[in-house]
N, C-alpha and C positions, 0 to 999 in steps of 0.2 A: 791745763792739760797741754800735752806738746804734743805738736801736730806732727812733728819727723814720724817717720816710720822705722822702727829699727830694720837692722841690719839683718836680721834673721827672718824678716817677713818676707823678704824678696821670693822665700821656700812656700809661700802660698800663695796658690795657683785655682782658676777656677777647675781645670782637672784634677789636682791633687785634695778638693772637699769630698768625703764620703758619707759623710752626716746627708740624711734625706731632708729633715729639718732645714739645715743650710744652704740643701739647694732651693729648695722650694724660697728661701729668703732671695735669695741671690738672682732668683728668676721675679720677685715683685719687687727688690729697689736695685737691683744691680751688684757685681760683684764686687766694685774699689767701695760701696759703703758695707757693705759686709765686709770686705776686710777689715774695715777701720773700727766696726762695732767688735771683730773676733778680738782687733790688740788690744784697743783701750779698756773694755768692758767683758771680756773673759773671766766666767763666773761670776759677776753679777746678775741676775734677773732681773730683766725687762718687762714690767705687765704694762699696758697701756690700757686702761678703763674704759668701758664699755661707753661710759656716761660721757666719756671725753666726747662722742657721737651726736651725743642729745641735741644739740642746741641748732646742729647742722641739720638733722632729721626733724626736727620740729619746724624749721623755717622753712625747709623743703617742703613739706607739708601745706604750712599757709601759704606757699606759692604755686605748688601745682593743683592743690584739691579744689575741682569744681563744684563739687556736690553731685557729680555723677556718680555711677556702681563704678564704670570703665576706670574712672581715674584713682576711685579709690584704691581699686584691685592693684592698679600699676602699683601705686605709693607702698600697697601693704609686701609686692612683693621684693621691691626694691627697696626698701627701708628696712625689711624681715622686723618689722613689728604687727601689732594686732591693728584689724579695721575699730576697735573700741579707743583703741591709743588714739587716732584720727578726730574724734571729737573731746577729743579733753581738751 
């Protein structure tokens, strides 16, 4: 893929996005990577898997859970998984 930007993107602008979707993007990684997701990948669909999450939420897990209620509560709410998830 080539990295140049054409000539006709200079025409976006973070004020010229009306999509709320875009902005809400544009406010969690920034607006030069949103632009560069509108050129290259306009009309493609991006899903990113829940699962991609897993591995990072489970270590998390084995690293903060004390066997307290307090710390499980933290985990279950900062993780948005279940306290049964917690002992698997």
């Amino acid at each position: 893929m080539e990295n140049k930007e054409p000539e006709w993107a200079k025409y976006i602008t973070e004020d010229s996005i009306e999509n709320e979707d875009i902005k809400a993007l544009i406010e969690l990684i920034g607006f030069d990577a949103v632009k560069k997701l509108m050129i290259h990948y306009a009309g493609i669909p991006i899903v990113i898997p829940k699962r991609c999450l897993t591995k990072y939420k489970h270590q998390y897990v084995l690293d903060t859970n004390n066997g307290s209620k307090r710390s499980k509560i933290k985990i279950v709410h900062e993780c948005k998984i279940t306290e049964s998830y917690i002992y698997k």
